[in-house]
C-alpha positions as CSV (number, residue, x, y, z in Angstrom):
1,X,0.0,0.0,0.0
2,X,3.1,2.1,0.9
3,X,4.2,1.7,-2.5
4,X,0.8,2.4,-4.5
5,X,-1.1,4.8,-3.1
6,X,1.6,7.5,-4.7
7,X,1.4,6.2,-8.2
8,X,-2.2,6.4,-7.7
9,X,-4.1,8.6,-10.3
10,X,-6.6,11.5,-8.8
11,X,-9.7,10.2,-7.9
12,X,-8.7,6.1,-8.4
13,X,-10.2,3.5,-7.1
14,X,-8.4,0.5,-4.9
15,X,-10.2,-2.9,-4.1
16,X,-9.0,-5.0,-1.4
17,X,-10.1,-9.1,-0.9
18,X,-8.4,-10.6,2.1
19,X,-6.3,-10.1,5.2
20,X,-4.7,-13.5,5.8
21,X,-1.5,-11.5,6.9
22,X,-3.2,-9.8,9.9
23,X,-5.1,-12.4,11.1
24,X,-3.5,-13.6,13.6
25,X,-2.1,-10.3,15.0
26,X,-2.7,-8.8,18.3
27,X,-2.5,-5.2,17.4
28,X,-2.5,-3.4,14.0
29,X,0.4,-2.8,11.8
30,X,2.5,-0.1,12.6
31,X,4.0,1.7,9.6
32,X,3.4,4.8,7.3
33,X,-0.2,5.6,7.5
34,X,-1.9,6.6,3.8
35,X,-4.4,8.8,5.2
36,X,-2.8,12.1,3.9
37,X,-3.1,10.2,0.2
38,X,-6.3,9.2,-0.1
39,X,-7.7,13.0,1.0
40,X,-5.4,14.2,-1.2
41,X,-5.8,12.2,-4.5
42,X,-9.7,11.6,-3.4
43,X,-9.3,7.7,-3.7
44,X,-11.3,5.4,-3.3
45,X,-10.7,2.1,-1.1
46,X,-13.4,-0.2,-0.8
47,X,-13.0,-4.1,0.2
48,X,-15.4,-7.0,-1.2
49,X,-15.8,-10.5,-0.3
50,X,-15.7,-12.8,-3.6
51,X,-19.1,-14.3,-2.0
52,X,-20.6,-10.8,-2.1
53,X,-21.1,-12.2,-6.4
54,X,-22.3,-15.5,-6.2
55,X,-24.2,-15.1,-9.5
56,X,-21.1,-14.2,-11.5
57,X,-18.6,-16.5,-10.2
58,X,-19.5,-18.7,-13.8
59,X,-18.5,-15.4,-15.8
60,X,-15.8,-15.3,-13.6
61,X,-14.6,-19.0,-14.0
62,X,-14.5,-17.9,-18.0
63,X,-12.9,-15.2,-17.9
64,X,-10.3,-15.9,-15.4
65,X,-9.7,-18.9,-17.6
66,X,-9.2,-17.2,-20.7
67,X,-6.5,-14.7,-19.2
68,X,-4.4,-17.4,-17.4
69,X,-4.6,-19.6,-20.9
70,X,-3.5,-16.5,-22.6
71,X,-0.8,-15.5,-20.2
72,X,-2.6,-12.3,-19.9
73,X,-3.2,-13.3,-15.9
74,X,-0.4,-15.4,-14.1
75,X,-0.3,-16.7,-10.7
76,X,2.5,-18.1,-8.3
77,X,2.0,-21.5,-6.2
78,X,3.7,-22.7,-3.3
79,X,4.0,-26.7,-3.6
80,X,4.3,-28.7,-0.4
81,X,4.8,-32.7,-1.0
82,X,3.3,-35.0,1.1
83,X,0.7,-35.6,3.7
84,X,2.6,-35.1,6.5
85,X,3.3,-31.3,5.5
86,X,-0.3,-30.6,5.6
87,X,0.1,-29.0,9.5
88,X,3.2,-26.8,8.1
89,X,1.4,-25.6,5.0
90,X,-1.5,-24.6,6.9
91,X,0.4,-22.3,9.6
92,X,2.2,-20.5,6.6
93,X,-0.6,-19.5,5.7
94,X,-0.8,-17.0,8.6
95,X,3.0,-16.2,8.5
96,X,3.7,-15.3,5.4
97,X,5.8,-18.5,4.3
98,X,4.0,-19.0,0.9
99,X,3.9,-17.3,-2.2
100,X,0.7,-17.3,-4.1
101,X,-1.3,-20.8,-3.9
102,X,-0.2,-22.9,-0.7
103,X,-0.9,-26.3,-2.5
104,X,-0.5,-29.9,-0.6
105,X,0.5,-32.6,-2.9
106,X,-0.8,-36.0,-2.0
């Protein structure tokens, strides 16, 4: 957020869909606060919950499709082997240990 709000064009617009980094804190982040932007480039922040759509998750599912087997949208996975890792990929979850995807492979 640091890093985007000042490329941010008057009057944009951010979204935001999850949190899994601050879940299991005990107070909130401490760091630069973006106040001063956002009143000053009049953004917009609003968050959403993917279930807030339920009746375009099938336009979704084609879309998102169509990008990734373009290479117009790429993703990252982190690939854990095994069931025993199932615990560990879990908890990094919630400490930042993965990148993109956590995936267990049975």
């Amino acid at each position: 957020m640091d890093t985007v709000l000042p490329q941010m064009n008057d009057f944009g617009r951010v979204v935001n869909c999850g949190a899994i980094s601050t879940y299991n804190s005990v107070s909130p982040p401490v760091g630069p606060r973006p106040e001063w932007l956002i009143i000053t480039k009049r953004l917009k922040l609003q968050g959403f919950i993917v279930s807030d759509y339920p009746t375009r998750f099938m336009e979704a599912i084609g879309q998102l499709t169509t990008w990734v087997l373009s290479g117009k949208l790429q993703y990252k996975v982190t690939t854990k082997n095994g069931f025993e890792s199932i615990i560990d990929a879990f908890l990094g979850l919630f400490d930042g240990s993965n990148i993109g995807k956590m995936i267990v492979k049975l």
